[in-house]
C-alpha positions as CSV (number, residue, x, y, z in Angstrom):
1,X,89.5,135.2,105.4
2,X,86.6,136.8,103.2
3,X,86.2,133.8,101.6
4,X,86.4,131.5,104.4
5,X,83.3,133.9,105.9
6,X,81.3,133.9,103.2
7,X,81.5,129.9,103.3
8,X,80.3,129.4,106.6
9,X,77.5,132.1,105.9
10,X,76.4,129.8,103.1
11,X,76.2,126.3,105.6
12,X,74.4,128.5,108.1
13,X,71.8,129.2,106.0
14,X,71.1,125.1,106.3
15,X,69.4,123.3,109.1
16,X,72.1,120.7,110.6
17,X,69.8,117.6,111.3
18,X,71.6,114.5,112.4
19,X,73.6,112.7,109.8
20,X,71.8,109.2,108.4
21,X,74.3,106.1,108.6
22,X,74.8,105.3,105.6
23,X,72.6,101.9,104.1
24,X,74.5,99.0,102.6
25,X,72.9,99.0,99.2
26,X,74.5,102.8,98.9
27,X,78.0,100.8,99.9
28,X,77.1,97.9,97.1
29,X,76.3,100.5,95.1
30,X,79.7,102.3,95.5
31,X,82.0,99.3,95.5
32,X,80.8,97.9,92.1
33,X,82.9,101.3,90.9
34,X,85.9,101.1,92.3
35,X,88.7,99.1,89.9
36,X,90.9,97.0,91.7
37,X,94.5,97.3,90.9
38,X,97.8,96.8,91.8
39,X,101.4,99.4,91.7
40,X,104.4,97.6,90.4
41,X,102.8,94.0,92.3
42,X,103.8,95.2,95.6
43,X,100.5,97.7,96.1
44,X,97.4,96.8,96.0
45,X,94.9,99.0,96.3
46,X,91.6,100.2,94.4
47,X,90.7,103.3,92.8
48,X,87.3,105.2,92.0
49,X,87.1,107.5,89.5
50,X,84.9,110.7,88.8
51,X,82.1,109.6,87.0
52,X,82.2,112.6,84.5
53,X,85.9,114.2,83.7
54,X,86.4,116.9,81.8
55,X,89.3,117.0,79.3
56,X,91.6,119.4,80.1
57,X,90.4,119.1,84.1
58,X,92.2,117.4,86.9
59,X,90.6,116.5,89.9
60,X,91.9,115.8,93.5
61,X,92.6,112.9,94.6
62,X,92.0,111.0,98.5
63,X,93.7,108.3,100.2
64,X,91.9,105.9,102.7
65,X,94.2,104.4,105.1
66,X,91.7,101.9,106.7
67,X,92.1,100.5,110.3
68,X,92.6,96.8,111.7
69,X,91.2,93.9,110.5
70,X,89.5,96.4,108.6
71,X,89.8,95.2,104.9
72,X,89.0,98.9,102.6
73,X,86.4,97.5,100.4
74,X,84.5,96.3,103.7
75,X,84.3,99.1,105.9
76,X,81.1,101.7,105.1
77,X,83.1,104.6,107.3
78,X,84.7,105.4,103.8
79,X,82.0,105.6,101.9
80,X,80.5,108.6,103.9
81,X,83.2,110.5,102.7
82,X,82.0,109.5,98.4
83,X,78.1,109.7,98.5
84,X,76.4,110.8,95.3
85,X,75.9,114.2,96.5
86,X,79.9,115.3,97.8
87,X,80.7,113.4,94.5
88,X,78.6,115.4,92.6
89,X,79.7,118.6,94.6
90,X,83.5,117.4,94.4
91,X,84.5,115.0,91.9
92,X,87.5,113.3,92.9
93,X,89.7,110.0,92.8
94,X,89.2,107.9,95.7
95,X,92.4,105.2,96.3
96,X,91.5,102.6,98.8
97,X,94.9,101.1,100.1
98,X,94.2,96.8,100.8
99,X,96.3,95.8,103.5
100,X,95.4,92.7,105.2
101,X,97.3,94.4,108.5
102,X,97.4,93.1,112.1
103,X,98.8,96.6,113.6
104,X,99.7,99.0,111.4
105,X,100.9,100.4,108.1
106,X,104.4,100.2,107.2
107,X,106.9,102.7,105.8
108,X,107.4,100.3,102.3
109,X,104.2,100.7,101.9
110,X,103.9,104.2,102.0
111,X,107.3,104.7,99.7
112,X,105.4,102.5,97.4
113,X,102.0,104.5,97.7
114,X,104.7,108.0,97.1
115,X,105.6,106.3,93.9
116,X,101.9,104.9,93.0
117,X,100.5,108.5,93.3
118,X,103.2,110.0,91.1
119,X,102.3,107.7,88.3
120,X,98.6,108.5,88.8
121,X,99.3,112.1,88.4
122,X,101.4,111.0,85.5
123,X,98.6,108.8,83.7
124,X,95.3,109.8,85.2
125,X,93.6,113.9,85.5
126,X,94.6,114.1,89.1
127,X,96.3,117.0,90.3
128,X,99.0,116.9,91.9
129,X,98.9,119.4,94.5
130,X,95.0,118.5,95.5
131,X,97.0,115.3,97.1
132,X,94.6,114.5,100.5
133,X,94.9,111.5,102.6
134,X,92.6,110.3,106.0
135,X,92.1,107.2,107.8
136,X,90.6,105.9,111.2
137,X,92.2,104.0,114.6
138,X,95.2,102.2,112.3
139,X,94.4,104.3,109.7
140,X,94.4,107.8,111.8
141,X,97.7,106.6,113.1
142,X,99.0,105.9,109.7
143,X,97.8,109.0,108.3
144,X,100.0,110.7,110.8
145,X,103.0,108.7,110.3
146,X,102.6,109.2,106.4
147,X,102.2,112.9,106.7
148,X,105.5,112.4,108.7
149,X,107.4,110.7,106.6
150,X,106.4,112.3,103.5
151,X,105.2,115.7,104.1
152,X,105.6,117.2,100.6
153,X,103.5,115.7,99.1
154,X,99.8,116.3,100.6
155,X,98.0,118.8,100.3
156,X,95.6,118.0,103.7
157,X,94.9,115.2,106.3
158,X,92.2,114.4,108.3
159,X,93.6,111.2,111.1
160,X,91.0,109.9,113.0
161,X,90.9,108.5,116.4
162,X,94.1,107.2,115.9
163,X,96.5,105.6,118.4
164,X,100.3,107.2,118.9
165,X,102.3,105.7,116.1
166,X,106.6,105.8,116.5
167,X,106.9,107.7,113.6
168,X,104.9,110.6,114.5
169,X,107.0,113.7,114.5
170,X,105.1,116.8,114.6
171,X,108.6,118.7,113.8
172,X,107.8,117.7,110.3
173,X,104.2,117.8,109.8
174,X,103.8,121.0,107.9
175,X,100.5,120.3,105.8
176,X,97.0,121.5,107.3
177,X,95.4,118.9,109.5
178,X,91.8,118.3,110.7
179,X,91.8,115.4,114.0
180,X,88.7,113.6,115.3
181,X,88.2,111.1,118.3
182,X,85.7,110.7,121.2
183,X,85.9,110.5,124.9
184,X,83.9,107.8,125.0
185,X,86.3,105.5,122.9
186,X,87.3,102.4,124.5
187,X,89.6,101.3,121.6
188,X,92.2,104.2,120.9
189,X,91.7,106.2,123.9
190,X,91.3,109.9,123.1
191,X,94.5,110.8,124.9
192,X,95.8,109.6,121.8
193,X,94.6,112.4,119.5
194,X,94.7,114.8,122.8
195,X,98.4,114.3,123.2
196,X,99.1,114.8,119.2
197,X,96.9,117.8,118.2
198,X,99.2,119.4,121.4
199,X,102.2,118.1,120.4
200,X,101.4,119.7,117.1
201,X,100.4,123.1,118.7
202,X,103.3,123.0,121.0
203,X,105.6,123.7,117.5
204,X,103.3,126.6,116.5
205,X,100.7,124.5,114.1
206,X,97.6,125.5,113.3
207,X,95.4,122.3,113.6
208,X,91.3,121.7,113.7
209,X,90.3,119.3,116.2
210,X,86.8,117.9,116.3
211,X,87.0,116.6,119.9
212,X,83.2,114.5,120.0
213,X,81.8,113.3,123.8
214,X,80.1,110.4,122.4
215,X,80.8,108.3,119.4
216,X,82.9,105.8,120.1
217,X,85.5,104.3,117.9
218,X,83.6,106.0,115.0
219,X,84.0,109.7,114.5
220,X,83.9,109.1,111.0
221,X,80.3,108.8,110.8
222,X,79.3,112.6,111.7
223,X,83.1,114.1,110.3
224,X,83.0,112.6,107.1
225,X,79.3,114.2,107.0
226,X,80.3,117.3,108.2
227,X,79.4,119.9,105.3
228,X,82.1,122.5,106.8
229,X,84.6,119.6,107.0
230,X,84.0,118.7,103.1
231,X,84.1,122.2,102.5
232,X,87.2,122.4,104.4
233,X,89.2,119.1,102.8
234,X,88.5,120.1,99.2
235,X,89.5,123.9,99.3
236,X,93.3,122.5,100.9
237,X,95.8,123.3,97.9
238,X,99.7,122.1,98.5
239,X,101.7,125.2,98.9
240,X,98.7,127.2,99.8
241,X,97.8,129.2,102.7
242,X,95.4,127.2,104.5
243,X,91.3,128.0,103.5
244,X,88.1,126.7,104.4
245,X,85.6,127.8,107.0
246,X,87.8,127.1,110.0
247,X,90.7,129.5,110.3
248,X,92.2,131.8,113.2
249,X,95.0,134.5,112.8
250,X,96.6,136.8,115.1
251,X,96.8,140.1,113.6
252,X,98.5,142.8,115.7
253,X,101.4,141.8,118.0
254,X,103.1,144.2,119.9
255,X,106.6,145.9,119.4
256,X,109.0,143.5,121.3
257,X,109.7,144.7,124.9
258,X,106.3,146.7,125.0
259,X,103.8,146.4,128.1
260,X,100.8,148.4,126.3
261,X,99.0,147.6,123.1
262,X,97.0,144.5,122.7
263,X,97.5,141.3,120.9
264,X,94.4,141.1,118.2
265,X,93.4,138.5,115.9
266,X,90.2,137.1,114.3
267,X,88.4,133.7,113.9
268,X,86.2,131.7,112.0
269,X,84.3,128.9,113.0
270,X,81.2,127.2,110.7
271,X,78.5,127.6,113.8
272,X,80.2,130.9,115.0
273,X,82.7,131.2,117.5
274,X,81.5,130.5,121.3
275,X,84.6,131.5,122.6
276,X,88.1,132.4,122.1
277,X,91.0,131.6,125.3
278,X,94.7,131.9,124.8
279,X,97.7,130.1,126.5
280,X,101.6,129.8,126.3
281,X,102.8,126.6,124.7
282,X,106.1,126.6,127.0
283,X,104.0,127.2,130.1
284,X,105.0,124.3,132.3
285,X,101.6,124.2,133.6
286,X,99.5,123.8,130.4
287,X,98.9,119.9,129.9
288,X,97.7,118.5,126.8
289,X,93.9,119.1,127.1
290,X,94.8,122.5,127.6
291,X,96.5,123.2,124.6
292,X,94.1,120.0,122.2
293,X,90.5,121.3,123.7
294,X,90.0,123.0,127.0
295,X,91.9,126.3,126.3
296,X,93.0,129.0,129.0
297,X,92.3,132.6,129.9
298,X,89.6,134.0,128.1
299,X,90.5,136.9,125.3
300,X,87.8,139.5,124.8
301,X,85.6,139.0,121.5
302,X,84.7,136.0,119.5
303,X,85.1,136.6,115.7
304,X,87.2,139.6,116.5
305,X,89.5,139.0,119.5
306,X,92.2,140.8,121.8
307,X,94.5,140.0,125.5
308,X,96.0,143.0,127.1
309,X,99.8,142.8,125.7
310,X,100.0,143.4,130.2
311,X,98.7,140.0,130.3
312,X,102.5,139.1,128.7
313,X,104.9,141.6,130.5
314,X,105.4,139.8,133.9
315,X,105.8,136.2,131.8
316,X,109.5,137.5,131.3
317,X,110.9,133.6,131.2
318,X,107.9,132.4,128.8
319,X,109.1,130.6,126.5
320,X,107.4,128.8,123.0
321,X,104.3,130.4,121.3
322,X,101.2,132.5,122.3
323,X,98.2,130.5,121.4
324,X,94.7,131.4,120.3
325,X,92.3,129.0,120.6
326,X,89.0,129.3,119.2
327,X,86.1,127.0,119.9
328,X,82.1,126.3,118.7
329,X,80.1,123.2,119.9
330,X,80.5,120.2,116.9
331,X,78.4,119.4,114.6
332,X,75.4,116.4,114.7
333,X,74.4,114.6,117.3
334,X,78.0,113.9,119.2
335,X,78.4,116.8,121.3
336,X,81.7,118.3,121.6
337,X,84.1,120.7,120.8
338,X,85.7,121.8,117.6
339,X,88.7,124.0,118.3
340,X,91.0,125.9,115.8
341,X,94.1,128.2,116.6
342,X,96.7,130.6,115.4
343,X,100.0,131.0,117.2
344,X,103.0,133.9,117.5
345,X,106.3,133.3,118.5
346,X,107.2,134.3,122.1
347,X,110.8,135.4,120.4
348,X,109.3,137.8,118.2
349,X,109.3,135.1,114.9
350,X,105.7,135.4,113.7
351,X,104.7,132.1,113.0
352,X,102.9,132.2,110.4
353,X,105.2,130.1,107.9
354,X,104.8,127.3,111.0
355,X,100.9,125.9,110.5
């Protein structure tokens, strides 16, 4: 937590103008890098390197699941994420998947991709447990149906206005997630990232959810820009407890059966936090927005927050998890929301070991 607020001191002391799209000699630029290849003839896919590696050093490594009819090497939105300075900042490999796809990514593929990261970390300085993957509309919906299917093996993932794939199952999603969409998206509504960052929260996961008003089918362009969401992506270590400037724990939790006390916690948020609210997952009358960006009874404090344990004792039947929800306005020039939360078992289970 110390560290995560000493992070968000450091981006405050910077003005936040408006992000510049990026131009298409930077793109030209950063495609003449990449080298195409190709795992076991059944993958293509092409990878950029770190310009400068140091022997001995290994460096993470991100996956860009890119969207329909949306060839990789075509599409700028990537590129946002590799400029010379977050290279410079945070050398990384960069593997662009090529799928000539009509709908969406299919489970071969990602057993292939399983097995073409391996042998990366086998042949190339990547580190293993540095493992991040993102991707927008067909791409945010792969990224969650890859996190799915292969949980182990990432170490973050950022989906992007994604639509609901089948194989979305937020029971085994475990690895720290950061969603974006916008309201004003007339391709992959933004019920679709609504419904999943709450399906998520529902099982007692901690998610960040950049919810934009405006932007259309491309919250890329201000997240991938987003110095507390860089910040964020390459501090995520497998196995770790979840850093970066984003973060919101509950820290005192009354003895079960008590009516006194309070329920404490603290949050973090990059522009400070506007506001903290809390909510029970198992309330039948908590939808979806609730729970992804609109939040529910306010809690007193911001960065250091507390509810009345009172404000629990007559919800004898609740059922699920106590949810903190903390919330700033976004960053750029799409206004919005970004929420983050920290849940406790209604039972008694903590949940921490649940993100």
């Amino acid at each position: 937590m110390h560290r995560a607020i000493l992070l968000g001191l450091i981006l405050l002391a910077f003005p936040r103008a408006a992000p510049a799209a990026i131009s298409d000699e930077v793109v030209a630029k950063i495609v003449g890098e990449f080298e195409a290849r190709n795992y076991g003839g059944a993958l293509p896919y092409h990878l950029l390197k770190p310009r400068e590696i140091t022997p001995g050093q290994r460096y993470p490594l991100i996956v860009w699941l890119h969207g329909m009819w949306d060839p990789s090497m075509k599409n700028a939105g990537q590129y946002e994420l590799i400029t010379d300075a977050n290279r410079a900042a945070h050398p990384c490999y960069f593997l662009a998947l090529d799928g000539a796809h009509l709908d969406v990514w299919d489970s071969g593929e990602f057993d292939r991709l399983v097995g073409c990261l391996n042998e990366l970390v086998r042949a190339e300085a990547v580190d293993g447990d540095r493992l991040l993957v993102t991707g927008a509309s067909m791409g945010g919906a792969g990224t969650c149906a890859l996190i799915s299917l292969h949980p182990e093996v990432f170490a973050a993932a950022a989906p992007l206005c994604g639509f609901i794939d089948s194989r979305f199952d937020p029971a085994r999603i475990t690895v720290p997630t950061w969603f974006a969409a916008s309201v004003d998206d007339h391709v992959v509504p933004v019920e679709n990232s609504d419904r999943q960052v709450a399906a998520l929260r529902r099982l007692g996961r901690s998610v960040i959810y950049s919810h934009y008003d405006t932007g259309r089918h491309w919250p890329q362009s201000v997240l991938y820009q987003d110095p507390s969401f860089i910040a964020w992506l390459f501090a995520q270590r497998r196995g770790a407890v979840e850093t970066g400037i984003a973060a919101a724990s509950i820290t005192t939790w009354p003895a079960k059966g008590a009516s006194d006390g309070t329920i404490a916690g603290t949050a973090v948020l990059p522009e400070g936090v506007a506001k903290v609210s809390w909510l029970l997952t198992g309330d039948p009358a908590i939808d979806d927005q609730a729970l992804a960006f609109r939040g529910g009874a306010p809690a007193d404090g911001t960065t250091t927050w507390s509810v009345p344990a009172s404000a629990l004792s007559a919800r004898t039947d609740a059922k699920g998890w106590f949810l903190a929800l903390a919330e700033q306005p976004t960053w750029g020039w799409q206004k919005g929301t970004i929420t983050v939360n920290a849940c406790h078992a209604l039972d008694g289970e903590a949940g921490k070991a649940k993100r």
